[in-house]
N, C-alpha and C positions, 0 to 999 in steps of 0.2 A: 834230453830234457828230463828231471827230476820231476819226481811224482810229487812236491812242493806246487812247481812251478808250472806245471801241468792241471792243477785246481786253482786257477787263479777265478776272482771271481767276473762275473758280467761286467760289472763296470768297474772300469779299467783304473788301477793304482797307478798313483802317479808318485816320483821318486824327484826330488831336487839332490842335484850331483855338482858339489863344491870341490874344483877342482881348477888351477891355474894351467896346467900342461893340458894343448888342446889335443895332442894325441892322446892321453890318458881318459881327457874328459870322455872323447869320443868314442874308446872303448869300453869306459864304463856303462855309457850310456846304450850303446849298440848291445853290448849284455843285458841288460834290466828290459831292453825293448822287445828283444829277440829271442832271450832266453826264459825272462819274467814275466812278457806281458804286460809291460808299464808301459805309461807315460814317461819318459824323461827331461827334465829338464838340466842346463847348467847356468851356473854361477864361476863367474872365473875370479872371486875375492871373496873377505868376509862381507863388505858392504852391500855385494851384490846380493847375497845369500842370504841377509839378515831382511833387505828390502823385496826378494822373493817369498819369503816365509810370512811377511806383514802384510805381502799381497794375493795371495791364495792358501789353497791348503792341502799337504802335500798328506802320503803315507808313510813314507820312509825318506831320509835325510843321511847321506852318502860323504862324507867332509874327508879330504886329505889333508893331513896335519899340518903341512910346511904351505901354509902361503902368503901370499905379500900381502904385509903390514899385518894384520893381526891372526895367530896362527888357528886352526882348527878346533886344538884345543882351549883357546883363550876366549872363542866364542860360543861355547858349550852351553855357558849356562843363559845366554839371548836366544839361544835355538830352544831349549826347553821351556823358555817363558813365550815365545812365538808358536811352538808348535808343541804345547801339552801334549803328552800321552804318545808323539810320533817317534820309533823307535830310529836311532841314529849307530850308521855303522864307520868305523874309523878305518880310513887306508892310508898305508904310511910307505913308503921304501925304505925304509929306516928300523929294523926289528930293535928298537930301543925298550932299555927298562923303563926311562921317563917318561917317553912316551904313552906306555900300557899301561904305566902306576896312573900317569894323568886321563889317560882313557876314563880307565875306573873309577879314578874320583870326580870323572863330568859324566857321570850314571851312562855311558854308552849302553850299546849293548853288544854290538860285538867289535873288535879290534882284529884286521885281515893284514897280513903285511903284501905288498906288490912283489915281485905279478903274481895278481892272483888266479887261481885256477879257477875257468870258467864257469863249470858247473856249482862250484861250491860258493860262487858268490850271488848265481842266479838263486840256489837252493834257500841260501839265508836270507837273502834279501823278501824275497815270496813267502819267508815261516814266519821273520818280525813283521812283513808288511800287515799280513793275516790277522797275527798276535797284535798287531799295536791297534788295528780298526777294531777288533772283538773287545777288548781292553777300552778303550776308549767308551762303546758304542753302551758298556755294560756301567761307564760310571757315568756315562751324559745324562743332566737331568732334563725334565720335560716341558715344553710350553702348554701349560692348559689354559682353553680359553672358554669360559664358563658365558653361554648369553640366553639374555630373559628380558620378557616383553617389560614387567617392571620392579621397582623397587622388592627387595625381597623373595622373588621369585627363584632366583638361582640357590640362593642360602636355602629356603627349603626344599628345593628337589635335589640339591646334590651339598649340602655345608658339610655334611661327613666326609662324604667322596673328596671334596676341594681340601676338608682338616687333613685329611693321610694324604693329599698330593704335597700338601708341605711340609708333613711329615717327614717326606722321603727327599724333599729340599726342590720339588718341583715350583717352577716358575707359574704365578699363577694372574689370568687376569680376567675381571669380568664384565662385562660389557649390557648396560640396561639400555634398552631403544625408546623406552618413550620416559617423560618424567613424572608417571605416576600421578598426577594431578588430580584425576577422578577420582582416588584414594586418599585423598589428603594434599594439603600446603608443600608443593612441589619443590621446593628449600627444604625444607624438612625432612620430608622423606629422601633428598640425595645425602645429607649430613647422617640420617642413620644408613644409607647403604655404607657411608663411608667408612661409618665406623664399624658396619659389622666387616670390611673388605681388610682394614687391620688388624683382623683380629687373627686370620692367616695370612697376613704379608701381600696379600693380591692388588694390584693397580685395578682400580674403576676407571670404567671411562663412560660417562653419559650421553648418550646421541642426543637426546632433547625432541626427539619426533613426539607427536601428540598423541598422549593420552586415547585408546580407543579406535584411533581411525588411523593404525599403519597398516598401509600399503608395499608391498615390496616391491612394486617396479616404482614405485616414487621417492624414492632415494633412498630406504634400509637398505637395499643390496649394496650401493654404490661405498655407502658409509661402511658399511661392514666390510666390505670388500678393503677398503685403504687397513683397515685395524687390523685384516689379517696379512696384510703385506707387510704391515709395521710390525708386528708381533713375533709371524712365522711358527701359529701352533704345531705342535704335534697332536694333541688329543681337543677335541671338542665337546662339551656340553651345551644342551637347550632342550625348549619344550620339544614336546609331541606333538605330530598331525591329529593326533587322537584326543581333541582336546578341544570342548562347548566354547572356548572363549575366544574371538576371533583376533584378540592377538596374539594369545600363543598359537593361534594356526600362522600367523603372516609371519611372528619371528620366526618359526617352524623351516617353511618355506623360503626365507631370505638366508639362514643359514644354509640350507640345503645350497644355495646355489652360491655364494658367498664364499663356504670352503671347501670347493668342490674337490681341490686338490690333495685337502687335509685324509690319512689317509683314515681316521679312527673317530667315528661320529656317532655320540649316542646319545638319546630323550630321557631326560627325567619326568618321574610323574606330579604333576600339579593336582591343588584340589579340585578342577576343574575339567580334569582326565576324563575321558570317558569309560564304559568295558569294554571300548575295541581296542585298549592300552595294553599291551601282550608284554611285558620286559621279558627278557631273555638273560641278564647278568643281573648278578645283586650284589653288592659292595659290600665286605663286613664295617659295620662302622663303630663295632664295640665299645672301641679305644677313641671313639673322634663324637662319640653321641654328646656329649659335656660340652664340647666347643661349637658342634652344630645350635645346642641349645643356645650360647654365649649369644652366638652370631644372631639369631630370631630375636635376641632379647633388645636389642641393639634398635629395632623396629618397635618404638614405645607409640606410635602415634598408630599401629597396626595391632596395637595388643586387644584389641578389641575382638578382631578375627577369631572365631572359633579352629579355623585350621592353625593357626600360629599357638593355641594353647598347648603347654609341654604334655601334658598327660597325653593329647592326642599325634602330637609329633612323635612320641615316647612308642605309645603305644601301633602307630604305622610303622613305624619300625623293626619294633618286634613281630607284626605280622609277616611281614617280608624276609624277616628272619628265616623263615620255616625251610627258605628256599638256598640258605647259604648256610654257612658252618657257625656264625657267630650267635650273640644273643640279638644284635641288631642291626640291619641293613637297608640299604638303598637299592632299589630297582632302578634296572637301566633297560631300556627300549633299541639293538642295536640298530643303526642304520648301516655304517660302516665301519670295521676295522681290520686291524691283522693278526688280532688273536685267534686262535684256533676255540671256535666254541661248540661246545658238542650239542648236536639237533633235539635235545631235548628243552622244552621251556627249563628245566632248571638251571641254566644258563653256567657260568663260570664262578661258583666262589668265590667270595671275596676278593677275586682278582681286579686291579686295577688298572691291569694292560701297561705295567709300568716296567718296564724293560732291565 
């Protein structure tokens, strides 16, 4: 076994193997299982191959050129609109020039002619499978899911942090649990969240629980629970436990248990934080202070709020600065993630845990 194929990782790559000849299939396959570490699977056509790729999702993509009805090479470029970024290796019995010219112009990656030697196809196949999930994993953008007890709430504890998540082309969506009605004409106030959620591309979605008296065992958990099965975040924002106002303690608590799975969960600070409010990461938001202000402004029927005033929004930011490299930032409280954060409160730099 090659030292490729020997670092394979914990969970197990899996290979779809397009191949009409079932002694070939089978030894392709008993290679990739036995010598790679894979999963395998076969496809004995294009059609089959094409309705396996629609139906799961593979690492590496294994096609011999010649098969019935549509050749290997003809189906090239349905394999790379199925399976973005999966690297595809070509086996042929056939050492042709047409063949390898047409390899190369259906972006293979690599071209082996049969029979191939054992270890050299375990080796390749375990270095693109590697290469094509590192590659992948490095351009996949993120699902953020941003939630706040009401109107306006998320826009100011994280509208920078949420400006550079779309920046970076992350998918963004944010989620208010009650509709603010204590605050103001509860139509009103969901028309300005809407409008500030355009202003970086994020889906709203309003639960409509009442104003003041949510409870998380009385349906936020169950409600949030569906949004994040429909969603599928990666990164999470919401209030702190650390915080006078008793619904940002329930949203607090309902996320907590809501996205228990999610693996990257951190609190923004509200004007209603308390000093037991510790952040540990602080966002630079240099470049996103201008659109977080857009966002606040958006909330005309809150402009009353002395915390929603720019000079004081301007200027918490810049205090939080102190703690990151930019001129202005966001504090984050972590609960959970997989960033590596060093034990100091000064938490992570303008790091956004964006992979």
């Amino acid at each position: 076994m090659t030292d490729d194929a020997a670092t394979a990782p914990s969970d197990v790559w899996s290979a779809l193997v397009v191949e009409d000849d079932p002694d070939s299939g089978a030894f392709t396959c008993t290679v990739l299982e036995k010598r790679a570490g894979m999963r395998a699977v076969v496809a004995q056509d294009a059609d089959a191959a094409l309705a396996a790729l629609g139906a799961e999702s593979f690492d590496l993509v294994v096609i011999d050129v010649e098969l019935p009805g549509r050749s290997g090479l003809q189906i090239l470029p349905e394999v790379h609109r199925l399976a973005a970024g999966v690297p595809v290796i070509i086996l042929t019995a056939h050492n042709r020039v047409d063949y390898a010219v047409g390899a190369l112009r259906g972006d293979v990656d690599d071209f082996l002619v049969k029979p191939v030697d054992v270890e050299l196809l375990a080796s390749r196949a375990t270095t693109l499978a590697r290469r094509g999930r590192e590659r992948r994993e490095a351009n996949r953008t993120k699902t953020v899911l941003a939630v706040g007890a009401h109107p306006d709430d998320v826009e100011l504890g994280v509208g920078g942090a949420l400006a550079a998540h779309a920046g970076a082309g992350d998918q963004l969506v944010i989620v208010t649990l009650s509709n603010g009605s204590m605050g103001g004409d509860a139509e009103v106030r969901h028309k300005e969240a809407r409008a500030a959620a355009e202003i970086v591309g994020a889906k709203l979605i309003h639960l409509g629980f009442e104003d003041t008296h949510l409870d998380p065992a009385s349906g936020p958990i169950t409600a949030l629970e569906d949004v994040v099965r429909d969603v599928r975040p990666d990164q999470v924002y919401t209030h702190s436990n650390h915080d006078w106002h008793q619904d940002h303690r329930a949203v607090h608590q309902t996320v907590q248990v809501a996205t228990r799975d999610v693996r990257d969960l951190a609190c923004f600070q509200s004007p209603s934080s308390t000093v037991d409010y510790r952040p540990n990461r602080f966002v630079d938001i240099a470049e996103h202070l201008e659109t977080k202000l857009l966002m606040l402004r958006a909330f005309e029927s809150q402009a009353h709020r002395a915390y929603l005033a720019e000079d004081v929004v301007r200027a918490t930011a810049r205090y939080w600065s102190r703690f990151s490299v930019g001129r202005y930032a966001e504090p984050l409280e972590t609960m959970r993630t997989t960033l590596r954060l060093p034990p100091s409160a000064g938490g992570l730099p303008g790091n956004l845990g964006h992979g």
